[in-house]
C-alpha positions as CSV (number, residue, x, y, z in Angstrom):
1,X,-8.0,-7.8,21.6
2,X,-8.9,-11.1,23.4
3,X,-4.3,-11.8,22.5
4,X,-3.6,-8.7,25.0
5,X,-3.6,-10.6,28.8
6,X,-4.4,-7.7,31.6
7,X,-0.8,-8.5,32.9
8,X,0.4,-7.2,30.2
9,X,-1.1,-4.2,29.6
10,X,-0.7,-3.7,33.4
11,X,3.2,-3.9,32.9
12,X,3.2,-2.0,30.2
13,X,1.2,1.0,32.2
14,X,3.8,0.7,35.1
15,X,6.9,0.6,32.7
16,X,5.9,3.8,31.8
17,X,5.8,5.2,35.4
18,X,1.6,4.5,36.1
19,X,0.8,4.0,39.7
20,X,-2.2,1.7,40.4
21,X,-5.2,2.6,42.7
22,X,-6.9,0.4,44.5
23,X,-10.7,-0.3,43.4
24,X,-13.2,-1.9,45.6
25,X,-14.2,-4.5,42.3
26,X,-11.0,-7.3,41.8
27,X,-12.0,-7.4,38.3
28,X,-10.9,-3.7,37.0
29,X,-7.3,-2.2,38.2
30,X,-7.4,1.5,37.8
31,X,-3.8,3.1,37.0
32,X,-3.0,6.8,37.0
33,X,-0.4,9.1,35.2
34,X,2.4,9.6,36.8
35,X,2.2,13.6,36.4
36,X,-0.9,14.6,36.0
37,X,-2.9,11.6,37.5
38,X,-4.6,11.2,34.3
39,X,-6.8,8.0,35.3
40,X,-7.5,5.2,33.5
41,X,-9.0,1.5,33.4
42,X,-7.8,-1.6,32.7
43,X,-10.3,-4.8,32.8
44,X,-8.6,-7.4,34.6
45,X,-9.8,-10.7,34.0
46,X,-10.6,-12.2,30.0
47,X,-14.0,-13.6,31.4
48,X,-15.7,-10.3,31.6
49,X,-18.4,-9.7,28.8
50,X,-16.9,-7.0,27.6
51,X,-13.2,-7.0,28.0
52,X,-12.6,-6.7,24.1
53,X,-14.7,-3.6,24.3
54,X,-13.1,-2.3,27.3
55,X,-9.1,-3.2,26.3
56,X,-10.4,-1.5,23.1
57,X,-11.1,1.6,25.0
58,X,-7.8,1.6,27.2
59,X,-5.6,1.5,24.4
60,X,-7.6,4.1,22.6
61,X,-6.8,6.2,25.7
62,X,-4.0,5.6,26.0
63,X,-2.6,6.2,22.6
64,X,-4.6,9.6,22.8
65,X,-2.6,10.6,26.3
66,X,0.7,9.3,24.6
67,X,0.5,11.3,21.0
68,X,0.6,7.9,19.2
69,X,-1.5,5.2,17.2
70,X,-3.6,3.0,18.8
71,X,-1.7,-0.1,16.5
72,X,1.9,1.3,18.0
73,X,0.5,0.6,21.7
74,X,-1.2,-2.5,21.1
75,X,1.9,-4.0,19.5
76,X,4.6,-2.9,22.4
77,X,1.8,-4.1,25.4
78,X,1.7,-7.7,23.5
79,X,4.7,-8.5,22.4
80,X,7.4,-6.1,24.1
81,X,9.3,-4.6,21.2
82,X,11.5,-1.5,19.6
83,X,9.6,0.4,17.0
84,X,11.2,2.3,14.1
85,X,9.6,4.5,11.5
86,X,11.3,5.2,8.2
87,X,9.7,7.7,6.4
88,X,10.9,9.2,2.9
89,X,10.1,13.0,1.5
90,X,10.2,14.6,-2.2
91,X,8.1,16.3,-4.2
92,X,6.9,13.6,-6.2
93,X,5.8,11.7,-3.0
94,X,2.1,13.0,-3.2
95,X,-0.9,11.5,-0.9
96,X,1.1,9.3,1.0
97,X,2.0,7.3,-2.2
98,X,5.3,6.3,-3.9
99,X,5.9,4.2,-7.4
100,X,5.5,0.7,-6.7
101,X,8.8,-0.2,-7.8
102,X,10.5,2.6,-5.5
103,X,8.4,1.1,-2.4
104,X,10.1,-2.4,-3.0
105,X,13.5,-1.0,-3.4
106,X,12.8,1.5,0.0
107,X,11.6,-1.7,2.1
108,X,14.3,-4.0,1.1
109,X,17.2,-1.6,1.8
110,X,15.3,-1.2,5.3
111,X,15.6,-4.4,5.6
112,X,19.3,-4.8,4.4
113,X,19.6,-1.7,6.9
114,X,18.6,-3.6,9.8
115,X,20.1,-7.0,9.4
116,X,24.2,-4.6,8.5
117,X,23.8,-2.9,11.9
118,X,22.9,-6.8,13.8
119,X,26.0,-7.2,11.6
120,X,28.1,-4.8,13.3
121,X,26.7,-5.5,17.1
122,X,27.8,-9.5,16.3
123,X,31.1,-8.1,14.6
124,X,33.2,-5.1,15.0
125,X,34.1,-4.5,11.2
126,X,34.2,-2.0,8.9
127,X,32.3,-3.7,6.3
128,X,30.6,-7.1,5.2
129,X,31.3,-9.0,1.9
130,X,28.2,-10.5,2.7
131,X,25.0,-11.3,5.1
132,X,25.8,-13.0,8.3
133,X,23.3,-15.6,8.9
134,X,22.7,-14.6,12.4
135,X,21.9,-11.2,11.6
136,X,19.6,-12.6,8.8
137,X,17.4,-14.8,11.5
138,X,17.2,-11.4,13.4
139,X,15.9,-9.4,10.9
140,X,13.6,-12.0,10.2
141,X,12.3,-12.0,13.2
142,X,10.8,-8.7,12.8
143,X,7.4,-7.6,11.7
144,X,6.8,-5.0,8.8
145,X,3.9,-2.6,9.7
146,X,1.6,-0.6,7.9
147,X,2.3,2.9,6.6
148,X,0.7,6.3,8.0
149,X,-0.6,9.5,6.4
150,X,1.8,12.4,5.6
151,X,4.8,11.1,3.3
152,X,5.6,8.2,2.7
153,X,6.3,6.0,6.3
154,X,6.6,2.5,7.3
155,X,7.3,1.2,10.5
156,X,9.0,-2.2,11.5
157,X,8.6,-4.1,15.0
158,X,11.8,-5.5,16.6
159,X,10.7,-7.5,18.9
160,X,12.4,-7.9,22.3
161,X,12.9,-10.8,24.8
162,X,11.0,-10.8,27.7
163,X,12.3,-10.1,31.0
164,X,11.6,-11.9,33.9
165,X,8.6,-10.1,35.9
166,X,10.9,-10.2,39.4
167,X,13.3,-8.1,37.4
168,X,11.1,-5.6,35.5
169,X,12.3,-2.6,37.7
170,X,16.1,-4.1,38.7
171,X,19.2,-3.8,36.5
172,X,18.9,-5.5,33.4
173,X,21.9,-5.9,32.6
174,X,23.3,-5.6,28.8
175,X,21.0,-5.0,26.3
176,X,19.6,-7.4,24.4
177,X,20.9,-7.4,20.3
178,X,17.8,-6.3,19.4
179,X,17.8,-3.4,21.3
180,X,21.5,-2.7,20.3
181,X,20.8,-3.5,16.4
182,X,18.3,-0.5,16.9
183,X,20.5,1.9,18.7
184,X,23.1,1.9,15.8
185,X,20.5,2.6,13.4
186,X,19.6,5.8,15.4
187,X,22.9,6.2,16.5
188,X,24.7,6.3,12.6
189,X,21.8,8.6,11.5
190,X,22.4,11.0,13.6
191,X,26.2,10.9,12.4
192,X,25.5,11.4,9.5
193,X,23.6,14.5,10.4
194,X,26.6,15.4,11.6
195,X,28.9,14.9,8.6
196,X,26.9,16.3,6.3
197,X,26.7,19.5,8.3
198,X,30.2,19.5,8.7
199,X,31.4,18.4,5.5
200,X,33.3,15.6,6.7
201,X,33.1,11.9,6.0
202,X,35.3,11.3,8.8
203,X,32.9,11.3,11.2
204,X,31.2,8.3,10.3
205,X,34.2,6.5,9.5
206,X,35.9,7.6,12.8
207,X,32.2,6.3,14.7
208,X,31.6,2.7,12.8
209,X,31.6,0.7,16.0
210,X,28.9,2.6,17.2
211,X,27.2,3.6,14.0
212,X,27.1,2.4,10.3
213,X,29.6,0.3,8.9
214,X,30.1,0.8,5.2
215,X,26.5,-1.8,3.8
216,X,24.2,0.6,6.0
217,X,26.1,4.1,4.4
218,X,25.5,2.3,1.4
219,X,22.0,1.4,1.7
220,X,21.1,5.4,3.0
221,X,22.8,6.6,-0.2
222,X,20.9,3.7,-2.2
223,X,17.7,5.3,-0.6
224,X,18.9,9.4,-1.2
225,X,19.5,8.7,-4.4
226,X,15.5,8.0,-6.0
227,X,14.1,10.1,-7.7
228,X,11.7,11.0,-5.9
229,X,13.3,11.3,-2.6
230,X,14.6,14.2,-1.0
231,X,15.2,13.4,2.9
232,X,15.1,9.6,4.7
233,X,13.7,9.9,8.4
234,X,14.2,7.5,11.3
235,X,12.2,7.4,14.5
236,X,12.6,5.0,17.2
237,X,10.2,4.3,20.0
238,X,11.5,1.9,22.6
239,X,10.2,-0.1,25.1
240,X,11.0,1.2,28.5
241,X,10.9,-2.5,30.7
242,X,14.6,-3.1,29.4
243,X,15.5,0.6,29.5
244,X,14.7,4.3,29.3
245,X,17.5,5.4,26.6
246,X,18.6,8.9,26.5
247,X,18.7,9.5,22.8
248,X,17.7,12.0,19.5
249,X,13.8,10.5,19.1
250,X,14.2,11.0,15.1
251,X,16.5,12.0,12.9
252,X,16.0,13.0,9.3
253,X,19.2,13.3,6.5
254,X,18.8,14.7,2.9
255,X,19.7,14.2,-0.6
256,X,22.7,16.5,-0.1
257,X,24.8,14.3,2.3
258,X,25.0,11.5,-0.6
259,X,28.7,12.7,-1.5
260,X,29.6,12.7,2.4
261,X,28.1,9.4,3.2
262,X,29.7,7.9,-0.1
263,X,32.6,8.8,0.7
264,X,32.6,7.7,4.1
265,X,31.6,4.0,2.6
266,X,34.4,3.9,0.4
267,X,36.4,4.3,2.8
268,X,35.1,1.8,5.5
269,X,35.2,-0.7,3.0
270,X,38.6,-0.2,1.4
271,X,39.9,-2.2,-1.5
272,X,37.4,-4.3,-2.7
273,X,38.3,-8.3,-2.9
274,X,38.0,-10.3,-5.6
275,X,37.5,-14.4,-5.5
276,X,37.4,-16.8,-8.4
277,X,34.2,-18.3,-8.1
278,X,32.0,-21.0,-10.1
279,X,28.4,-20.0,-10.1
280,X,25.6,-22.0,-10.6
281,X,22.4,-19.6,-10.9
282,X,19.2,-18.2,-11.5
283,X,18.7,-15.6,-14.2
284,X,16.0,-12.8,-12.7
285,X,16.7,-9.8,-15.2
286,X,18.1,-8.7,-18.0
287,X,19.1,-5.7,-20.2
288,X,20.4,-4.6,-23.1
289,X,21.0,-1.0,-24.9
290,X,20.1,-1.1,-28.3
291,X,18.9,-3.3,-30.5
292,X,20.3,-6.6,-30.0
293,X,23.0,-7.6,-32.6
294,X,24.3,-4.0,-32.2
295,X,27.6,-3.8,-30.9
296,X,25.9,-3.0,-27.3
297,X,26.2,-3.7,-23.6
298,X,24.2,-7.0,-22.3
299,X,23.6,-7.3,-18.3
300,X,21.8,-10.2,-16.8
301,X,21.3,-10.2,-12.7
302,X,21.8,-13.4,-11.4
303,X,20.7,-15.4,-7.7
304,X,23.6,-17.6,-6.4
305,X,23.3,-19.7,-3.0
306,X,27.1,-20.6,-2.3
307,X,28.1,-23.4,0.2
308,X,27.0,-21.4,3.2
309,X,23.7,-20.6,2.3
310,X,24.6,-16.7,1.8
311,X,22.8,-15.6,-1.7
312,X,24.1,-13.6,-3.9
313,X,22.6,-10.9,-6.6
314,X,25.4,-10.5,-9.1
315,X,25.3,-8.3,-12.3
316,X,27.3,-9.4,-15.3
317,X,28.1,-8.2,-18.5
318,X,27.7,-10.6,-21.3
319,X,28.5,-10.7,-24.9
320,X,25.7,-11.1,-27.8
321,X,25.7,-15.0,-27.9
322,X,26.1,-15.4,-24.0
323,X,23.2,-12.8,-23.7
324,X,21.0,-15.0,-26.2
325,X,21.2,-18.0,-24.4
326,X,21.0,-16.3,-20.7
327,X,17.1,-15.4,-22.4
328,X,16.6,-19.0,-23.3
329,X,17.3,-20.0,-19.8
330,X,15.3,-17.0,-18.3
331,X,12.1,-18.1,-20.8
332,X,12.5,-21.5,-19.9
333,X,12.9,-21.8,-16.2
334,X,16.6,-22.8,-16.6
335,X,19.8,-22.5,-14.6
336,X,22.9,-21.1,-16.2
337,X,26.8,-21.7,-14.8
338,X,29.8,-19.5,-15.3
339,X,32.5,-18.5,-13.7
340,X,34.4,-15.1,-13.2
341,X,35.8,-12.9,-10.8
342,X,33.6,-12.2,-7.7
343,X,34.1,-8.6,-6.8
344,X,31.8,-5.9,-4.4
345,X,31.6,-2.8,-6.0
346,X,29.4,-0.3,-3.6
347,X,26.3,-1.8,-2.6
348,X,26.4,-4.6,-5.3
349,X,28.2,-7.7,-6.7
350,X,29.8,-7.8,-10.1
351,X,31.3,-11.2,-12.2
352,X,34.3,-9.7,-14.0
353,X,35.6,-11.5,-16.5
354,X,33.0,-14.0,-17.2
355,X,33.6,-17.2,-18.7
356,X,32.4,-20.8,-20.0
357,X,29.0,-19.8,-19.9
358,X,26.3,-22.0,-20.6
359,X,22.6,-23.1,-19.8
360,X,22.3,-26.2,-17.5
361,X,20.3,-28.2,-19.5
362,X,18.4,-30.6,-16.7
363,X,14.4,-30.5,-16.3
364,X,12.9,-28.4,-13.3
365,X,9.9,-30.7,-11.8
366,X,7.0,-28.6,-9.9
């Protein structure tokens, strides 16, 4: 508590339309509601004895008069920022809990999610062959929070930059990208909504520069298409001292707008391009069907860095000898080069055609 500065919590109080009283002690401000003149107290100086009881209490009351939890209040007073809640339903989701491998996959594309629509507020396009750095340091920047009861939610913090305390109640001007980056994610949700109860795709694609582009459609379907899901929900809460947005305050899509939103991706992204590349990589997985010597399919997922920095998870398709030595490298903490032809297909990269593999035969030093 002793992080939260009264100032803070003061501005936070007015953003949100609280008048303050006057009190005859210089140490406590009172603020009141502005409709009911609900009245509350906020200690303010840090020197009091019990200011960490008394913030404690404030917040507590505050989260009680606003229908929210206490964590949601404490994090937008200290650090002004957007919060968004994802939750996912199904009938397999039971006591709040999903299968651990299914909660990876749902954070990640979240997270993928988040840094496509920075993507499309730094670049007006359709679709992205890969990550854009900047929109990675955003995305970075954010906080992951912890889940709440009832389905399966988790909440991420956007922060925002802080305004100037002259300003608080003037214009601010434009929005910040991390206000904007938030907006499309509501925004494109809410589209799709709308296409799915239409039956038609065109709406998103028509919408891209103020909604998804074709990575976010394809990271909802990635997320529709568990098992275990059957509706993905997104809630924003924004911080009023940059604006009060007139907007849908949650949207919630089901498993049955999969074909719509598919579609709609396909199309934003068009004809896939393919590059010649030389990889040198990491082997993370592998798979084969059957047993191995069996004239079967082998598939080994693959981590490339290129020469800007973007990483790449690829999935190839190997034959029997190529697959043998991709395990030696993956038993022995060893890098493997190939090259192929670089293509996106949907949400994921494929090496078509691969060629000269082999296992780079150097030491790795710890």
């Amino acid at each position: 508590m002793t992080q939260l500065a009264p100032r803070s919590l003061g501005e936070y109080l007015e953003a949100r339309g609280w008048g303050r009283d006057p009190l005859p002690r210089s140490d406590i401000w009172q603020y009141v509601s502005p409709a009911e003149r609900f009245p509350i107290l906020v200690p303010a100086s840090r020197s009091l004895t019990d200011y960490c009881r008394m913030t404690r209490r404030t917040l507590e009351a505050l989260a009680d008069y606003e229908g929210r939890e206490v964590i949601d209040v404490f994090e937008q007073a200290l650090s002004r920022c957007d919060i968004v809640s994802c939750r996912v339903q199904g009938p397999e989701i039971k006591a709040s809990t999903i299968p651990i491998g299914t909660a990876v996959s749902f954070v990640e594309t979240i997270q993928d999610l988040l840094i496509y629509s920075a993507s499309s507020e730094l670049r007006r396009e359709k679709s992205f062959p890969k990550k854009i750095v900047e929109a990675i340091r955003l995305a970075s920047k954010s906080r992951f929070g912890q889940t709440s009861l009832g389905s399966f939610v988790v909440r991420f913090f956007v922060p925002l930059p802080r305004r100037k305390q002259e300003s608080l109640f003037e214009d601010a001007g434009p929005r910040p990208i991390e206000r904007r980056t938030v907006l499309r994610l509501v925004e494109g949700m809410s589209k799709v909504r709308e296409a799915a109860a239409a039956d038609d795709y065109r709406i998103l694609v028509d919408n891209y520069e103020t909604g998804l582009n074709a990575n976010m459609c394809e990271s909802i379907v990635e997320i529709l298409k568990s098992q275990e899901v059957d509706s993905f929900g997104l809630a924003a809460n924004l911080d009023p001292t940059w604006f009060a947005e007139d907007m849908s305050p949650s949207v919630e899509v089901f498993s049955n707008s999969i074909a719509v939103i598919s579609r709609a991706a396909a199309e934003l992204r068009g004809s896939s391009e393919v590059s010649r590349v030389q990889v040198d990589a990491w082997v993370y997985q592998l798979h084969h069907e059957g047993r191995i010597g069996d004239d079967q399919k082998y598939q080994i997922r693959i981590l490339w860095e290129d020469e800007d920095d973007a990483v790449y998870k690829i999935l190839v398709s190997l034959s029997h000898g190529d697959y043998q030595e991709a395990l030696r490298a993956h038993a022995e903490g060893k890098r493997v080069k190939l090259e192929g032809d670089l293509q996106r297909v949907g949400r994921y990269w494929h090496l078509l055609g691969p060629e000269n593999f082999n296992v780079v035969e150097d030491t790795i030093e710890f």
